[in-house]
Backbone as numpy.savetxt, mean C-alpha at the origin, in Angstrom:
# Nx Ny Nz CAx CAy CAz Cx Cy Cz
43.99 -47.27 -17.60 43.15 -46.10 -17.60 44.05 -44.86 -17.60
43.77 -43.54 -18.53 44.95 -43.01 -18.71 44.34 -41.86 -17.72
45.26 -41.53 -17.11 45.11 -40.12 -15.58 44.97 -38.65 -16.66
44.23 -37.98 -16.15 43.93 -36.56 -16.58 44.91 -35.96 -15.93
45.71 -35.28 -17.06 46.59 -34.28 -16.72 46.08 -32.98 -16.46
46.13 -32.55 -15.05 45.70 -31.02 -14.29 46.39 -30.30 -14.12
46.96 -29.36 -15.35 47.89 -28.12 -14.86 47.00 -27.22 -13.96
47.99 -26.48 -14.12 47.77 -24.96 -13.30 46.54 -24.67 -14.53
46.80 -24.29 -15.63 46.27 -23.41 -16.63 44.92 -24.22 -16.55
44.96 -25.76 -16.89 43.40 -26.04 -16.84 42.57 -25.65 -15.99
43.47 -26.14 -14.69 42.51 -25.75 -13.36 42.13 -24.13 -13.06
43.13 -23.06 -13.59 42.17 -21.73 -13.44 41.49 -21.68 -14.82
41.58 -22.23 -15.91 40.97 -22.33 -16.79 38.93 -23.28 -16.13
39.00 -24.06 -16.02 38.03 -24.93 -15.37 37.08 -23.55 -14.62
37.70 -22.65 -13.11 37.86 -21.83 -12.07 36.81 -20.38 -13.09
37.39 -20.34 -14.22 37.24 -18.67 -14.77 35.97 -19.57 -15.35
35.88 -20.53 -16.51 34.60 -20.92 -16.65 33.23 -21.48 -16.15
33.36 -21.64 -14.62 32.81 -21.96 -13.37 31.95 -20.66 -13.03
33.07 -20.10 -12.84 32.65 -18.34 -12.45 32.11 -17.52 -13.32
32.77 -17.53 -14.67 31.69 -16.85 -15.62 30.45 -17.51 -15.40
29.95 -18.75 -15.64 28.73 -19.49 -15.36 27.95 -18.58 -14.30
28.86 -18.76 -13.13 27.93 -18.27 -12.03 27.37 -16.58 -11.98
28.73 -16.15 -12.29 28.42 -14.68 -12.58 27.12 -14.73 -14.07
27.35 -15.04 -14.85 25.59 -14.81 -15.54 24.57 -15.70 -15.10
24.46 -16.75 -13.90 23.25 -16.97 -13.36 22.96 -15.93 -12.52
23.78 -15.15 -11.56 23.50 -14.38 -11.20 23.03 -12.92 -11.91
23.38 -12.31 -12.97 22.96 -11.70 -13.95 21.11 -12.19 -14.23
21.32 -12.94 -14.49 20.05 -13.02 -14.86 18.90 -13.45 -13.97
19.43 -13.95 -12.47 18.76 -13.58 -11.61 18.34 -12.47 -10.86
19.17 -11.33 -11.03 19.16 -10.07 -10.94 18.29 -9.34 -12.00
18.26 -9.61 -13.47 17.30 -9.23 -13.94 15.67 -9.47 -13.93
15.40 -10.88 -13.25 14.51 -10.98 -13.01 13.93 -10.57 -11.96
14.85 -10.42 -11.22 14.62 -9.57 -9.41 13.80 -8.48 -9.54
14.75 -7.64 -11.16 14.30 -6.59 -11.30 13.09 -6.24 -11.70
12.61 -7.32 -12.93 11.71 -7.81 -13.86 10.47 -7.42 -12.90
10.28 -8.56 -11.77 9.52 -8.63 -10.69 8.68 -7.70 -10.05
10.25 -6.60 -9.33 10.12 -5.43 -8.87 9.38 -4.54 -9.07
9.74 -4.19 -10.50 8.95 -3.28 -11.73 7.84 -3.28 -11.72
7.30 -4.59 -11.89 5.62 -5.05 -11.96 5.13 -4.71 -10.68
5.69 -5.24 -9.77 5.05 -5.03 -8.26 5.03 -3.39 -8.01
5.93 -2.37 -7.88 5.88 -1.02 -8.03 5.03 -0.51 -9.54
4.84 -1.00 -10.23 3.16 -0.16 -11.31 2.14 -1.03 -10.31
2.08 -2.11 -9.54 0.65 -2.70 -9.58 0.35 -2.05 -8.49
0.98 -1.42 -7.60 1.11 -0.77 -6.02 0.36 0.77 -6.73
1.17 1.20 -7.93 0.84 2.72 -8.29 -0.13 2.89 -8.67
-1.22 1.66 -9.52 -2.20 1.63 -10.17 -3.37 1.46 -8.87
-3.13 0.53 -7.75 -3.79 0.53 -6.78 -4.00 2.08 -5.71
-2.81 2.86 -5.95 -2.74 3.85 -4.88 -3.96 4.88 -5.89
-3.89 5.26 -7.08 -4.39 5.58 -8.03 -5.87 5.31 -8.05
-6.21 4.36 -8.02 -7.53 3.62 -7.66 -8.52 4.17 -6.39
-7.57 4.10 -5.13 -8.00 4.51 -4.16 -8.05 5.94 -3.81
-7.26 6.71 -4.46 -7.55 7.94 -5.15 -9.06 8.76 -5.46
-9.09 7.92 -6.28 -9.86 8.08 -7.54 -11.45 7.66 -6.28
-11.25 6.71 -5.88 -12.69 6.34 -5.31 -12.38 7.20 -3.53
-11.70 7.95 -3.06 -11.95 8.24 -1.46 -12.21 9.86 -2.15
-11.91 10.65 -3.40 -11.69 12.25 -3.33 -13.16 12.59 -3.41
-13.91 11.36 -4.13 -15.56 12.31 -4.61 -15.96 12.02 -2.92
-15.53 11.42 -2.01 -16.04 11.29 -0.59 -15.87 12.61 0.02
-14.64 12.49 -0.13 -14.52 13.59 0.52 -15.07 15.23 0.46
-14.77 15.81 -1.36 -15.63 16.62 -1.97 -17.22 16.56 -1.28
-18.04 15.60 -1.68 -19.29 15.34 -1.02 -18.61 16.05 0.28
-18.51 15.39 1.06 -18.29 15.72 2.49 -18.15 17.59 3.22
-17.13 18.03 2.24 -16.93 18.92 2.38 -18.06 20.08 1.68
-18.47 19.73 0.47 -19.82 20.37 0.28 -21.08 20.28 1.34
-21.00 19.21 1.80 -22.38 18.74 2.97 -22.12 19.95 4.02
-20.67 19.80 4.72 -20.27 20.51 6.15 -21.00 22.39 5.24
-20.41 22.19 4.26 -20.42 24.02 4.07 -21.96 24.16 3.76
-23.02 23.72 3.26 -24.16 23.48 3.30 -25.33 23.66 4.28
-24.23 23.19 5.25 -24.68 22.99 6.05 -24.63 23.91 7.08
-23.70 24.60 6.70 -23.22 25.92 7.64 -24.12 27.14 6.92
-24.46 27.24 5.58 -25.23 27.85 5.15 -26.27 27.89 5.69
-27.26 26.53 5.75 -28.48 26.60 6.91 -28.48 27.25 7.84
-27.54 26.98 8.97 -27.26 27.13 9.96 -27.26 28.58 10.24
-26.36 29.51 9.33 -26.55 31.07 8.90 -27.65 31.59 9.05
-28.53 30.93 7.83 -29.84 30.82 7.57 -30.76 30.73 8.77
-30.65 30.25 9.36 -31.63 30.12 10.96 -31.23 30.81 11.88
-30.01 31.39 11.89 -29.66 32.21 12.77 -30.50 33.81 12.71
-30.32 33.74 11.38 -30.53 34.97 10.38 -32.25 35.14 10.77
-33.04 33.95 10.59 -34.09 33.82 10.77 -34.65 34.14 12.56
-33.86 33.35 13.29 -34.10 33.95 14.46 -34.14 35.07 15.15
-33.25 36.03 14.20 -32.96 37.15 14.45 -34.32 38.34 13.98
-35.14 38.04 12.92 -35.92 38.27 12.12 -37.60 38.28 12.93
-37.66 36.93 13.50 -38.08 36.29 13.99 -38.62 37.59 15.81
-37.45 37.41 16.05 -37.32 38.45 17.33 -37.65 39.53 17.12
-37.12 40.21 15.88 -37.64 42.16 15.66 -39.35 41.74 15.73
-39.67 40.66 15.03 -41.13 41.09 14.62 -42.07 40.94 16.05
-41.80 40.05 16.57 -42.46 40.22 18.14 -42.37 40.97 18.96
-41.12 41.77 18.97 -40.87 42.76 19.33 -42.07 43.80 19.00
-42.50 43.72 17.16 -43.01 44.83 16.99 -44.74 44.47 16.77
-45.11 43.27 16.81 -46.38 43.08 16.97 -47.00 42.15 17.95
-46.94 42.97 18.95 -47.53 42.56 20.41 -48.65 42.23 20.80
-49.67 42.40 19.47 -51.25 41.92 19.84 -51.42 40.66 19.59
-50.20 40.28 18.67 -50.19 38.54 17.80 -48.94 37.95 18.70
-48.51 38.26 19.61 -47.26 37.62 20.50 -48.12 36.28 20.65
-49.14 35.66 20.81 -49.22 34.12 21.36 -49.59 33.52 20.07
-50.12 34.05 19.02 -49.95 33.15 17.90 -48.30 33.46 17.24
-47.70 34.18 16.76 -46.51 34.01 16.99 -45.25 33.11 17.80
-45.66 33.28 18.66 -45.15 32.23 20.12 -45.13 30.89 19.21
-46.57 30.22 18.86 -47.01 29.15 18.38 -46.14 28.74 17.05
-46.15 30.00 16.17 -45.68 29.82 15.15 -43.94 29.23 15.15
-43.45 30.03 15.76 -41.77 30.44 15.78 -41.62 28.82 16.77
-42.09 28.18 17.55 -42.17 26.78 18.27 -41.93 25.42 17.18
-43.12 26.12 15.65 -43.42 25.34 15.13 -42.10 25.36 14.44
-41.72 26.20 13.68 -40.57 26.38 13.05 -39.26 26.38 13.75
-39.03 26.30 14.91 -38.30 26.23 15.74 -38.20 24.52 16.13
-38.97 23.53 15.75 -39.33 22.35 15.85 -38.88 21.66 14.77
-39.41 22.61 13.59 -38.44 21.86 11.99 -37.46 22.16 11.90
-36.71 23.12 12.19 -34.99 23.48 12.75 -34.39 22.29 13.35
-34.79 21.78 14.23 -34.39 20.85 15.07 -34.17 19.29 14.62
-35.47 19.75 13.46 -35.73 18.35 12.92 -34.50 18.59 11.91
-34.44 18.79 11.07 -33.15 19.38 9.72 -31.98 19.02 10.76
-31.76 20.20 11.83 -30.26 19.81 12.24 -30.20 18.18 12.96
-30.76 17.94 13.25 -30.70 16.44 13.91 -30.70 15.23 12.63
-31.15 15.60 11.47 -31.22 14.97 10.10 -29.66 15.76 9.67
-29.08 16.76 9.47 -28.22 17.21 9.16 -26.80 16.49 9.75
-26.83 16.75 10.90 -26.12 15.69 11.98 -25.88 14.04 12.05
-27.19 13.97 11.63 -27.50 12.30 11.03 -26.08 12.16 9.88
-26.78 13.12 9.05 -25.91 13.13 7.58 -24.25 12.70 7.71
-24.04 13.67 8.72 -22.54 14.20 9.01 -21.92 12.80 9.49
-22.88 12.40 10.73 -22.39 11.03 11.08 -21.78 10.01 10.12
-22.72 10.00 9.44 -23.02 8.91 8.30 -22.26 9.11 7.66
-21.53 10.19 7.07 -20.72 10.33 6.52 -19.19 10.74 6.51
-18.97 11.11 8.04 -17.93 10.17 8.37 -17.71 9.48 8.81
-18.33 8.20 9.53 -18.17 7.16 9.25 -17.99 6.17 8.30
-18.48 6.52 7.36 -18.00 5.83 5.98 -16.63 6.67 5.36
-16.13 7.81 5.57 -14.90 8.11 5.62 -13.74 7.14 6.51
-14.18 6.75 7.64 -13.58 5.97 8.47 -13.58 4.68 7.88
-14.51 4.03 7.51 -14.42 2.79 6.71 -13.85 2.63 5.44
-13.83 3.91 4.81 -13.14 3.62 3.51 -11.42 3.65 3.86
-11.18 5.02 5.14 -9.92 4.71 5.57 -9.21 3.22 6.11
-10.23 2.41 6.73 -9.99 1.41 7.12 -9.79 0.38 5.95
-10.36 0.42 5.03 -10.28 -0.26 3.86 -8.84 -0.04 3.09
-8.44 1.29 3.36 -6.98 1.76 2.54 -6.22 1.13 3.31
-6.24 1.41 4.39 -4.96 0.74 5.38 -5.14 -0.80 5.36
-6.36 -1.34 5.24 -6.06 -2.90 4.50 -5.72 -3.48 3.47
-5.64 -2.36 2.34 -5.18 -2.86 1.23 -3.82 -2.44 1.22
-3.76 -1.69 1.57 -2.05 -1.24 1.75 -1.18 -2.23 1.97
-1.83 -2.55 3.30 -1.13 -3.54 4.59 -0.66 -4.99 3.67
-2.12 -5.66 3.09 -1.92 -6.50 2.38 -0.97 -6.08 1.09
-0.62 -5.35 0.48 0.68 -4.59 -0.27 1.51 -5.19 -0.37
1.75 -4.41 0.79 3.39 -4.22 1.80 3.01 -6.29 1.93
2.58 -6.85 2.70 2.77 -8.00 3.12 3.00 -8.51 1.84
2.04 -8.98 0.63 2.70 -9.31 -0.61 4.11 -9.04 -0.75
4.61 -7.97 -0.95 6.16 -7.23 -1.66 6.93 -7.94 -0.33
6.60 -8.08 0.34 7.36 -8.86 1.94 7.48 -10.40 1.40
6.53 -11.38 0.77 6.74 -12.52 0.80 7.36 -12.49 -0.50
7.13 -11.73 -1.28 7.46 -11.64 -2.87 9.45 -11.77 -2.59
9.16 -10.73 -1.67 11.01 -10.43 -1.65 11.59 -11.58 -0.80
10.96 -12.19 0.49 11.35 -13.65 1.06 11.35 -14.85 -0.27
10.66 -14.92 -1.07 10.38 -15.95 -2.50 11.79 -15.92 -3.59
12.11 -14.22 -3.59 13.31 -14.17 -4.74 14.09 -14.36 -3.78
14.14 -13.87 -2.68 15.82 -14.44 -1.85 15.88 -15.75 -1.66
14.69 -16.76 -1.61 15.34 -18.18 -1.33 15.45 -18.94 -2.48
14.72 -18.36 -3.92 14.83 -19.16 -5.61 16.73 -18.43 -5.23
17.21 -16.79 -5.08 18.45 -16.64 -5.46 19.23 -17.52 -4.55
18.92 -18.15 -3.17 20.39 -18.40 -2.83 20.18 -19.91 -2.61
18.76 -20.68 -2.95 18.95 -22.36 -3.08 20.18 -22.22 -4.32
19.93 -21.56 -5.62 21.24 -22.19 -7.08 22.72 -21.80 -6.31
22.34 -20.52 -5.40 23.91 -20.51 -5.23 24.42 -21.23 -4.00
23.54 -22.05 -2.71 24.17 -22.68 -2.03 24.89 -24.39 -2.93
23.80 -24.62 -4.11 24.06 -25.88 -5.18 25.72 -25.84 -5.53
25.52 -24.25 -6.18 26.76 -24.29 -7.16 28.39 -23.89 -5.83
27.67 -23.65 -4.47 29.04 -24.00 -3.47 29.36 -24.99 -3.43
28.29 -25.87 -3.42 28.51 -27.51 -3.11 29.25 -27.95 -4.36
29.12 -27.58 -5.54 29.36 -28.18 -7.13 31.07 -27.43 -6.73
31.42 -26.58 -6.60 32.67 -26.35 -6.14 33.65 -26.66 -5.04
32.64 -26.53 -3.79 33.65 -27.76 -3.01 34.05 -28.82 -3.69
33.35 -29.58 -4.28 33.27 -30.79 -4.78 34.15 -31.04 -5.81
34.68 -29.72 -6.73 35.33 -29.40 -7.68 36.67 -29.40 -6.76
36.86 -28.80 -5.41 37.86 -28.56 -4.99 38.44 -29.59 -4.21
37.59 -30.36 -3.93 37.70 -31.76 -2.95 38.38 -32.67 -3.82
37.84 -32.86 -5.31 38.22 -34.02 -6.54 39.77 -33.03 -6.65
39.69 -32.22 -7.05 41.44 -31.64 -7.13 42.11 -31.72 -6.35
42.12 -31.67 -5.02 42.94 -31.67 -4.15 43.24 -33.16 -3.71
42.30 -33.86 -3.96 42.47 -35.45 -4.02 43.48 -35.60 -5.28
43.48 -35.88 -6.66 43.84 -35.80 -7.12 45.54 -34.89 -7.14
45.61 -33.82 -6.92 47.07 -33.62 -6.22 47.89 -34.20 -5.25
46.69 -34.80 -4.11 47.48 -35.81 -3.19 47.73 -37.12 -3.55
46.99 -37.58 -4.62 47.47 -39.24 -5.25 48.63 -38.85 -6.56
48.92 -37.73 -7.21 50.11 -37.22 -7.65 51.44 -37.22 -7.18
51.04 -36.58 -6.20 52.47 -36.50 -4.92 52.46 -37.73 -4.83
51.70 -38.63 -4.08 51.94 -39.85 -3.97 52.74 -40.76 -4.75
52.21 -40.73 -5.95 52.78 -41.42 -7.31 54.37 -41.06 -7.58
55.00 -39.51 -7.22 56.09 -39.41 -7.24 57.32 -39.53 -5.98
């Protein structure tokens, strides 16, 4: 059986084509890292975008309701005020008046307590839609968390392989140098 002759030159020859190997698995595990990345940062931007798009008409609403609502509110003040000169100035009708301003003073109450209703209602569903962002977020972030635990253990199972494929490279050579020596 004829013995393989192992210079120097084969063996860093063997060493540089080992390593180029490894250096473009790694290359191209790196591009896919990147590949990955890319997609996951547009699908995050398209989602932030989304939620955008569906919390601003809430809010708008919202903020039209409050100022609306402050308009009324003007409005009845304005009225109360109105309300007062005239009793002031017709004193023979003060108890049907009385009656009247009770009555309207009763649907005031009713509006702001419906108005108030509104307000509730609507932020609370501000609160729920916030609660909804911070769950989709959360779930995000946790995705891009397992995504990035997934590429670190595909990148370093090939490269704990290709340590072993080199010990192994280095174990058969160094055997091989010691049954050399031997031989001489």
């Amino acid at each position: 059986m004829p013995m393989l002759k192992l210079d120097n030159q084969t063996i860093l020859l063997a060493f540089a084509v080992v390593t180029g190997l490894a250096v473009l698995l790694q290359a191209f595990m790196l591009l896919a890292i990147s590949i990955t990345l890319r997609k996951a940062a547009h699908s995050i931007r398209e989602e932030i975008g989304g939620l955008r798009a569906s919390l601003m008409p809430v809010i708008y609403d919202s903020q039209e309701l409050i100022a609306s609502s402050r308009e009324t509110l003007a409005s009845a003040q304005e009225f109360f005020a109105n309300a007062q000169g005239l009793l002031t100035r017709v004193s023979p009708k003060v108890e049907e008046a009385a009656g009247d301003v009770a009555e309207i003073a009763h649907g005031l109450r009713v509006q702001t307590a419906q108005m108030q209703s509104s307000v509730t209602e609507i932020l609370e569903n501000v609160r729920k839609q916030s609660s909804r962002v911070d769950h989709m977020v959360s779930g995000v972030l946790d995705s891009a968390d397992r995504a990035g635990d997934f590429v670190t253990d595909i990148v370093s199972r090939p490269m704990r392989q290709i340590s072993g494929v080199l010990a192994f490279a280095k174990a058969v050579i160094e055997s091989l140098r010691g049954s050399r020596a031997q031989q001489r």
